[in-house]
FIFIDREN-18617 format. One record per residue (C-alpha): residue in one letter; x, y, z. Coordinates in steps of 0.05 Angstrom, whole numbers, plus 32768, in hexadecimal, padded with zeros to 4 digits. Example, Ala and Ser with C-alpha at 12.3 -4.5 7.8 and 13.67 -1.06 7.14 Angstrom:
<atoms>
a80F67FA6809C s81117FEB808F 
</atoms>
This chain:
<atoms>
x829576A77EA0 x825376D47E9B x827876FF7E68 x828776C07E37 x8242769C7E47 x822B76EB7E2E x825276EC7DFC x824476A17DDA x81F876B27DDD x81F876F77DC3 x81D777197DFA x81CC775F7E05 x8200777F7E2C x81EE77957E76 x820F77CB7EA7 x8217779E7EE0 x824277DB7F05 x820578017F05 x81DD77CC7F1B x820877AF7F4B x820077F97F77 x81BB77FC7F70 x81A577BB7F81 x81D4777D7F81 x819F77487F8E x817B77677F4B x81B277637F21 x81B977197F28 x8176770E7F22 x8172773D7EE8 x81AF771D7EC5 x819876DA7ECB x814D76E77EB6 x817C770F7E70 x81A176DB7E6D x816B769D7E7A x813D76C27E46 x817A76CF7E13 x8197767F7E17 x814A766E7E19 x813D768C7DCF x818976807DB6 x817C76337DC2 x812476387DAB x814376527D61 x8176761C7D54 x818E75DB7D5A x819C75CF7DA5 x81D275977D9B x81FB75C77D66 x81FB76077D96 x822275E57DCE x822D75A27DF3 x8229759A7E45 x824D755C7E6A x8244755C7EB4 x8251752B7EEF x8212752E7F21 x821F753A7F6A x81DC75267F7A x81E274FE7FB6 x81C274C97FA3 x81ED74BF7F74 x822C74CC7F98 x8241748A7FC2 x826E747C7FF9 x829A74427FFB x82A67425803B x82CE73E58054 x82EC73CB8096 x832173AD806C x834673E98067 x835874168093 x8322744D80AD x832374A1808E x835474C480B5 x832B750280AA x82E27513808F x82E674FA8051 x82D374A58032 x82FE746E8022 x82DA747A7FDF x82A674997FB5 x828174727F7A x8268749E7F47 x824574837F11 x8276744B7EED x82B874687F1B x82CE745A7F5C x82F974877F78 x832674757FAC x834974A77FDF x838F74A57FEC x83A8746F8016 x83DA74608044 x83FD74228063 x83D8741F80A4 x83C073DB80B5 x837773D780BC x837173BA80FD x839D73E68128 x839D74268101 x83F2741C80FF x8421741E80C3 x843273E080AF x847E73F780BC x84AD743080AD x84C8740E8070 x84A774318026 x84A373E4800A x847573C8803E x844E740B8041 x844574077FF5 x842D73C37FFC x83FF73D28035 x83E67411800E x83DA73E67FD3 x83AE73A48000 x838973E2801E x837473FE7FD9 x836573BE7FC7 x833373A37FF4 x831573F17FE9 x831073E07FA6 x82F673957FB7 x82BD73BD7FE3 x82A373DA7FA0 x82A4739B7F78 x82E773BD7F53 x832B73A87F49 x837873BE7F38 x836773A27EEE x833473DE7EEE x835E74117F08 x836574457ED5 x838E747D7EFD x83B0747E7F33 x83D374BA7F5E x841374A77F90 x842F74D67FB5 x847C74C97FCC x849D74E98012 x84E074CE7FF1 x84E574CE7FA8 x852074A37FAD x84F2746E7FB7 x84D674777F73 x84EC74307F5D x84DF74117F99 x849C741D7F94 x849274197F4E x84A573D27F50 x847173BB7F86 x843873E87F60 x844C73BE7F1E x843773767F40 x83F673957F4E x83DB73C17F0D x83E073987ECB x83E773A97E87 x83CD73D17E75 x83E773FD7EB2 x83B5742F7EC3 x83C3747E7EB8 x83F774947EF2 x840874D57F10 x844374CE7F42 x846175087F74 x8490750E7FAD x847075457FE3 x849175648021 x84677538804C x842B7501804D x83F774F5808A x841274D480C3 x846174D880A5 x8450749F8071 x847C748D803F x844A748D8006 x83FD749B7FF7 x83D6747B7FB9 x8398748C7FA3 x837974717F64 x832974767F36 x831274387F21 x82DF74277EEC x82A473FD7EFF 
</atoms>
């Protein structure tokens, strides 16, 4: 990465083996002060939006807000039910646990895709979202035998345009459930 950054901004080439032995806290220092100076006056002599173009999403924390609802069922582990960030909401993978009592809502992959679904739902509700603004979703399948199964439930939720879809079968889910769905939603 330091090579290319070099590289794009023509700066002068440093021995960083040799510095490295000598002193390894001054050859960071020294290569970023090179390379602050070097962008500094590369981007002073020309047009700054024709050199190059920076996107970024912040992870200020203010910024960065949890999702929360009793509605669904709680985090199994330390992570939120989901994260708004700027216009998205970003919901973790759920499962078919009922809310109250922390229990799949059976053994059967239909009901837990329907419980998975209400679940992300009512996350989604928490935000002020919906399934209309879905725009990707992730499943993840124990069985992929129950491909169409599921894909027949997830169709009387999502409509057309169906959001963007990534679907795979893994060797096993949290708690032995049948299926996990996670999805972003824009606000």
């Amino acid at each position: 990465m330091a090579w290319c950054a070099a590289r794009s901004f023509h700066m002068p080439a440093v021995d960083m083996g040799a510095l490295r032995t000598r002193a390894p806290l001054a050859a960071v220092a020294g290569f970023a002060s090179v390379a602050g100076s070097s962008v500094w006056r590369s981007l002073a002599s020309s047009k700054p939006s024709s050199r190059f173009a920076c996107s970024a999403i912040s992870t200020d924390a203010r910024i960065k807000e949890a999702v929360h609802t009793d509605k669904a069922p709680a985090a199994l582990g330390q992570y939120s039910q989901a994260i708004k960030v700027d216009n998205f909401v970003h919901v973790s993978g759920c499962l078919g646990l009922i809310p109250e009592t922390g229990k799949f809502v059976s053994d059967n992959v239909v009901d837990q895709t329907e419980q998975v679904l209400k679940n992300m739902g009512e996350i989604l509700k928490a935000r002020g979202a919906s399934y209309s603004s879905v725009v990707e979703t992730t499943i993840l399948l124990a069985d992929w035998n129950n491909f169409k199964k599921v894909n027949e439930i997830y169709a009387k939720y999502f409509p057309s345009p169906a959001p963007a879809r990534s679907i795979f079968q893994i060797a096993a889910l949290p708690l032995d459930a049948k299926i996990e769905t996670g999805c972003i939603a824009a606000l």
